[in-house]
C-alpha positions in Angstrom: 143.4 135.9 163.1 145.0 132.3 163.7 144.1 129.1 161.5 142.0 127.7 164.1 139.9 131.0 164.5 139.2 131.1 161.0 138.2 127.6 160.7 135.6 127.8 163.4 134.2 131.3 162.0 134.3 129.2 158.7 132.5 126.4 160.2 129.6 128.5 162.1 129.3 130.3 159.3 128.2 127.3 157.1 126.3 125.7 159.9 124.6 129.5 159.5 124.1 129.1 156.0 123.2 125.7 156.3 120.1 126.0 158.1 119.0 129.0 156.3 118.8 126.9 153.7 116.3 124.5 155.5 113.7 127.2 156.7 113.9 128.0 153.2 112.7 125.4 151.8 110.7 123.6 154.4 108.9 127.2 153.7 109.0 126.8 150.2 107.9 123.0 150.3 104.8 123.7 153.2 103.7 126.5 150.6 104.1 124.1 147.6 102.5 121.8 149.3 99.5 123.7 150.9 99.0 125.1 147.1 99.5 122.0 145.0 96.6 120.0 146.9 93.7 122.6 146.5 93.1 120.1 144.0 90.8 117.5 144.4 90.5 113.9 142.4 87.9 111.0 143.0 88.4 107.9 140.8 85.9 105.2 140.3 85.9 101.8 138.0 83.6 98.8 137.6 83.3 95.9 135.5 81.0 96.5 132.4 81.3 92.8 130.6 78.5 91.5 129.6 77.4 88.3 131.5 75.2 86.7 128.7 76.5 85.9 125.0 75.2 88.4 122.7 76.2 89.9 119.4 79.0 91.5 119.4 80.3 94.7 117.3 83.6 96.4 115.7 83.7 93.4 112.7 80.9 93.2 110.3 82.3 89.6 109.5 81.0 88.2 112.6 77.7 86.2 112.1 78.0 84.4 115.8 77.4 85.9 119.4 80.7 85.7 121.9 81.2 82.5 123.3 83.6 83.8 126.2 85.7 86.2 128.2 89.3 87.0 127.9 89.2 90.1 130.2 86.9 92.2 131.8 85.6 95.7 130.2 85.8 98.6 132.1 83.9 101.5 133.0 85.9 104.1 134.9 85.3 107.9 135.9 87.7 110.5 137.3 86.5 113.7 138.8 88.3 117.1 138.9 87.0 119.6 142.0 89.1 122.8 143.1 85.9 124.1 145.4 85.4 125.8 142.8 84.0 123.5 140.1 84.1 120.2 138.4 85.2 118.5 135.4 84.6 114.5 134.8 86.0 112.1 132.2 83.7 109.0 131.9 86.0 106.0 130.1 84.0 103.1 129.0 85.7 100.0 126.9 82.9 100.0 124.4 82.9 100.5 120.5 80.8 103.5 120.6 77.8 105.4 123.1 74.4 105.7 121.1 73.0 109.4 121.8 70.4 108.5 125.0 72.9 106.5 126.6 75.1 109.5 126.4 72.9 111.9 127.2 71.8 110.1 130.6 75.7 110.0 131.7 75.7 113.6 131.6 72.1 113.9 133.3 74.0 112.2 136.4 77.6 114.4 136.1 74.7 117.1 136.3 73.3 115.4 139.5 76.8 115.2 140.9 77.7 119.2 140.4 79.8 118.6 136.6 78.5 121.1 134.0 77.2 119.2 130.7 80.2 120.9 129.2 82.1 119.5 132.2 81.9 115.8 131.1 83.9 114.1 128.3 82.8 110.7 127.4 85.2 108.8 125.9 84.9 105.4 124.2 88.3 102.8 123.8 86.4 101.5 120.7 87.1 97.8 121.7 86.5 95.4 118.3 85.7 92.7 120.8 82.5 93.9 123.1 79.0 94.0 122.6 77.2 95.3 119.4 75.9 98.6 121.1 73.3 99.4 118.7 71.5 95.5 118.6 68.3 95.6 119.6 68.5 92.7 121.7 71.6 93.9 123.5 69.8 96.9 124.5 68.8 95.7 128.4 72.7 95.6 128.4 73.2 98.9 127.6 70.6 100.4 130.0 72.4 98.3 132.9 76.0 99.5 131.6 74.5 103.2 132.0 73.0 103.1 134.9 76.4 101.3 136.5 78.4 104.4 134.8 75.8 107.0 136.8 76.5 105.3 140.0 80.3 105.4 139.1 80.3 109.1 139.1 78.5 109.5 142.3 81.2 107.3 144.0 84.0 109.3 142.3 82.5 112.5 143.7 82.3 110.6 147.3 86.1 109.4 146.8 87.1 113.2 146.2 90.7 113.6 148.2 93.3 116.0 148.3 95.9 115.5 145.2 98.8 117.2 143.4 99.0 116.9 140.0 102.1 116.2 136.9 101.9 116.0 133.5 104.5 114.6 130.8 104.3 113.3 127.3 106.4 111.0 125.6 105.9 109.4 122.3 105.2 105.5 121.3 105.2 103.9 117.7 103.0 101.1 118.6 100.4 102.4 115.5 101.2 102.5 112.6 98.5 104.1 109.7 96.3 101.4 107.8 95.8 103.5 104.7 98.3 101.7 102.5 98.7 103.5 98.9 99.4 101.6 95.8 101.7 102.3 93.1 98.8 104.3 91.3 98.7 106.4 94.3 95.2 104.9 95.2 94.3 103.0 98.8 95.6 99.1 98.4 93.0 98.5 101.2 93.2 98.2 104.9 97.3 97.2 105.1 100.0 99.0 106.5 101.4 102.5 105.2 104.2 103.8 107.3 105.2 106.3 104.9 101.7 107.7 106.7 101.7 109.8 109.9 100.4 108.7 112.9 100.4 110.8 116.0 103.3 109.8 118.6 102.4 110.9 121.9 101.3 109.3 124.6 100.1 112.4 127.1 100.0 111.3 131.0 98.5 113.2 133.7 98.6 111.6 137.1 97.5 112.5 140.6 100.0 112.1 143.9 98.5 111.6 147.4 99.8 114.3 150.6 101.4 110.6 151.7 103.5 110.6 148.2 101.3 107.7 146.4 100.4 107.6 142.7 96.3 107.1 143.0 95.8 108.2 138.9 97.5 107.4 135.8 95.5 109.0 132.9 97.4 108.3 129.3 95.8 108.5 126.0 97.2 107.2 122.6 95.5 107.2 119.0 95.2 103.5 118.0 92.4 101.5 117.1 92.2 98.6 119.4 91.9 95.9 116.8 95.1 93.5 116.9 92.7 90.9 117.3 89.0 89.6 116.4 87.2 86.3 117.5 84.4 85.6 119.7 85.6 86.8 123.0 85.0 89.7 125.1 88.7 91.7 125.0 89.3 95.1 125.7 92.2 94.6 122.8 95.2 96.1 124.2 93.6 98.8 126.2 93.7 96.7 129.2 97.5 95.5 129.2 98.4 98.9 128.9 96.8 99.7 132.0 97.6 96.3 133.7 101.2 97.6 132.7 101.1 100.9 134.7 98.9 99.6 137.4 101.3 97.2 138.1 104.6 99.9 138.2 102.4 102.0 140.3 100.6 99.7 142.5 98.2 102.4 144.2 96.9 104.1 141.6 94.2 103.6 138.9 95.2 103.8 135.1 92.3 105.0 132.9 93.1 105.1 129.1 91.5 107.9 126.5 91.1 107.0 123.0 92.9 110.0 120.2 92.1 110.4 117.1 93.1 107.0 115.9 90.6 106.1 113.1 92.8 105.3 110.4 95.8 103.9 112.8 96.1 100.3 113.8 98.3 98.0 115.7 102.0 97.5 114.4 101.1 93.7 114.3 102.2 93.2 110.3 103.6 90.2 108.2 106.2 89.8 105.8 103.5 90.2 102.8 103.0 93.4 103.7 99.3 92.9 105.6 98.6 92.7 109.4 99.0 89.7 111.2 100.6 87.6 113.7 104.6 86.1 113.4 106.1 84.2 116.6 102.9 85.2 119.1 99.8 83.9 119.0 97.0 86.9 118.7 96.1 86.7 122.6 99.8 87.2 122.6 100.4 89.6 120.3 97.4 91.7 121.7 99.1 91.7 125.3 102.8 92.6 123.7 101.4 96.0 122.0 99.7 97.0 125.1 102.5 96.3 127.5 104.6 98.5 124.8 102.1 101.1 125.3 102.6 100.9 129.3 105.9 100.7 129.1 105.9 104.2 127.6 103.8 105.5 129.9 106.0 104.2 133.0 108.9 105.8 131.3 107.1 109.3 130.6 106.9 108.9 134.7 110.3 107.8 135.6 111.4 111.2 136.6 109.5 114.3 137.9 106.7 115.3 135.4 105.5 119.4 134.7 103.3 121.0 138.1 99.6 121.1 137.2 97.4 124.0 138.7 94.5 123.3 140.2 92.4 125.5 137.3 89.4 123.9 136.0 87.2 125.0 132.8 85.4 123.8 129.8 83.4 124.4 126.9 80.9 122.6 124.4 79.3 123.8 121.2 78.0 122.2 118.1 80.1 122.0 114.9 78.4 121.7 112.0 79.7 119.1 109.6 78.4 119.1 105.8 77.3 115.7 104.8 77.4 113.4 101.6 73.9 111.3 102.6 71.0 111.4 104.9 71.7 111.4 108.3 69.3 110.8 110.6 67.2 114.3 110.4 70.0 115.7 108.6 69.1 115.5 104.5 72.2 115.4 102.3 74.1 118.2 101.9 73.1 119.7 104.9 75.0 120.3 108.1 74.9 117.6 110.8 75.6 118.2 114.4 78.7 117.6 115.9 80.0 118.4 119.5 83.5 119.8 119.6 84.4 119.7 123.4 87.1 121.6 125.5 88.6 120.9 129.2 91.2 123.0 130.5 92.6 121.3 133.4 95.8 123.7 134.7 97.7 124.3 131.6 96.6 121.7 129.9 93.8 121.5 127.2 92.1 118.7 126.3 89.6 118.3 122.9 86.6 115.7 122.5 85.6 115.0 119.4 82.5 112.7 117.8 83.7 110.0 116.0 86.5 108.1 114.3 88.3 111.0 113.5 91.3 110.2 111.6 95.0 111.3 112.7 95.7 113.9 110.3 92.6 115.9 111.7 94.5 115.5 115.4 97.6 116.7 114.0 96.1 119.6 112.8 94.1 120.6 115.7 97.8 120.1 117.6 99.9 122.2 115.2 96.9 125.2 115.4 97.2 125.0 118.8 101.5 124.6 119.1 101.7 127.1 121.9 99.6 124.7 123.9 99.6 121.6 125.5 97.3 120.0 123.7 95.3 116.6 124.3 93.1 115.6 121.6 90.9 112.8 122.0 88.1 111.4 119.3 85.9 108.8 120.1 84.1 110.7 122.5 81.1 111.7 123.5 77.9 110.8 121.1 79.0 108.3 118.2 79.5 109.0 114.9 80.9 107.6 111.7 84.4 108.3 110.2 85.3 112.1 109.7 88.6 112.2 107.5 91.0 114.8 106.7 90.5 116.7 103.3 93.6 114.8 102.1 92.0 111.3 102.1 88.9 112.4 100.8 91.4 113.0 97.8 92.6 109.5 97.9 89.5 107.4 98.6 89.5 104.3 100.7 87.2 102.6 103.6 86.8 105.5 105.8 86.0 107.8 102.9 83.1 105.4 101.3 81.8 105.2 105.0 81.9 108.5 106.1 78.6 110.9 106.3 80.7 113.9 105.7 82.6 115.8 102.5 86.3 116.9 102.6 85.5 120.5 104.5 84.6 118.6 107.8 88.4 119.0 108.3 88.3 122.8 108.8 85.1 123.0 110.3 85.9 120.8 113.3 89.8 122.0 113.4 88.6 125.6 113.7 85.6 124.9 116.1 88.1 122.6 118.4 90.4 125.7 118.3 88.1 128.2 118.7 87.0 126.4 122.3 90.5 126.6 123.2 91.6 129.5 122.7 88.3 130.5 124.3 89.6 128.7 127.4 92.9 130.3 127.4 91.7 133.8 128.1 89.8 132.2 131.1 90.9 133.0 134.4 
């Protein structure tokens, strides 16, 4: 065989080979394709500020009602469909949802084909919105409601084809708040970093058949209180998303709330409290959020994990032992809390009442290592503080607030996995 006989079998060989290759994956990719987007999103958001002054809520220091506006509060709903079923996430910037309000979101996921087990409610807990409990404020929360109802009617209406990635990527914007003195006692309400907080910043985001980001979903455990004042803020919840929504121009970002409730803002002075050095507060608040978005972009900057298009949850009723009367629960008895479980694909996803604090997360996570895990407190119907068995040991704020004793910790970490593993089996 001469050179230029080999060359050419050479050469028509590869051309062969070549285009082998690209019916194989045009195949491959049409199949991928065709599979990825039986999955369905609609996304919804409104404005929830309040247009009056009123009282506000998050600082019991405050004896004035707000005076102004920094930035809008949100409301915003996303809804999961596979033809199969539905599951809906309801994000509100607000402190906390009382009971009815709560109740009548899930009345209208109901109308709109989501199981009541379906629907996690989660709350940013804002510092800087309206007192939700005020009796005065109350025609607000009825119109807030019934603007939230409406929202997941339009999210089911702006169901279209999506495919779904996941990543996770951790952010040391908190730091914990439970500072211990040299007689191993709380100092008070000051920065501990020898104290955990919980790192990761989950992201789940939706991609159009046309390639376009149209959901950024991110969650991070942090109470948003770098600052106070008189002004409706939604802390540093909003940069965070003005962050990613501006990276991602066509999507929508919707924050979840963790289990945050002893982790604060790393906002701290030279004299060991929190507070502001170089940035004003309004400055401040916008830096830590943008850190938070930052993150989030970067947990995105290169392909994230596939996400079926499986869909499940599951609701029951922990009971947490109490150290006062609670509404028609007497002391010592057991009061009602809702552990909550999505599965979304692979990934699972925990609502709990309350300010849960992080070590209570942590634990649910490290129970549930096998799994991709995305624990979220704040949700669903309010509560007070639930802390971990080991702070009960130390004392502090959240301990002289709480309703509950030191086993609350076990109770809602084996309910939450319980749920889970529950889902797991589902198929």
């Amino acid at each position: 065989m001469t050179r230029g006989t080999l060359s050419h079998l050479m050469h028509s060989t590869l051309l062969a080979v070549s285009a082998l290759l690209l019916m194989v994956a045009a195949t491959c990719s049409a199949q991928l394709a065709a599979e990825d987007m039986t999955m369905k999103v609609g996304v919804a958001t409104t404005a929830i500020t309040p247009q009056q002054s009123m009282t506000m809520g998050g600082f019991s220091a405050r004896t004035e009602p707000s005076i102004s506006i920094i930035r809008d509060l949100l409301a915003q709903v996303v809804v999961f469909d596979n033809g199969d079923t539905r599951v809906g996430i309801v994000a509100v910037d607000l402190l906390k949802v009382p009971v009815p309000y709560f109740e009548a979101m899930r009345d209208a996921g109901e109308r709109n084909g989501i199981p009541r087990a379906h629907l996690l409610v989660n709350h940013s807990h804002t510092h800087c919105g309206p007192h939700v409990f005020a009796r005065d404020n109350q025609p607000y929360m009825q119109e807030m409601t019934a603007k939230v109802c409406d929202l997941i009617e339009q999210a089911v209406a702006n169901l279209q084809p999506v495919r779904l990635e996941y990543s996770q990527i951790p952010c040391t914007m908190g730091v914990n708040r439970r500072q211990m003195g040299p007689d191993g006692t709380p100092a008070g309400m000051r920065p501990e970093p020898r104290k955990p907080i919980d790192p990761d910043v989950p992201v789940l985001w939706a991609i159009s058949p046309e390639n376009q980001v149209r959901l950024v979903m991110f969650g991070y455990a942090c109470h948003p209180t770098t600052m106070g004042g008189l002004e409706f803020s939604t802390d540093y919840v909003g940069y965070s998303r003005d962050w990613v929504e501006a990276a991602y121009p066509t999507s929508t970002a919707v924050f979840l709330q963790g289990c945050g409730g002893d982790i604060k803002p790393r906002a701290c002075t030279a004299a060991g409290g929190f507070g502001y050095v170089l940035l004003e507060p309004k400055e401040i608040t916008a830096q830590v959020g943008y850190e938070l978005g930052r993150a989030v972009v970067a947990a995105m900057t290169v392909p994230g994990r596939p996400v079926s298009s499986f869909l499940a949850g599951l609701s029951d009723i922990a009971g947490l032992p109490t150290t006062k009367q609670v509404e028609d629960t007497p002391e010592g008895g057991l009061f009602p809390c809702e552990a909550q479980a999505l599965r979304i694909g692979d990934i699972y996803m925990v609502g709990l009442n309350g300010e849960i604090l992080v070590g209570i997360g942590l634990h649910i996570k490290r129970e549930l290592a096998d799994l991709t895990v995305w624990v979220n407190g704040y949700s669903n119907r309010d509560l007070s503080y639930v802390p971990d068995a080991a702070s009960f040991d130390e004392g502090g704020y959240e301990v002289r607030v709480s309703w509950t004793t030191a086993d609350a910790e076990e109770v809602l970490v084996s309910k939450a996995v319980e749920l889970v593993r529950s889902l797991q089996q589902a198929r």
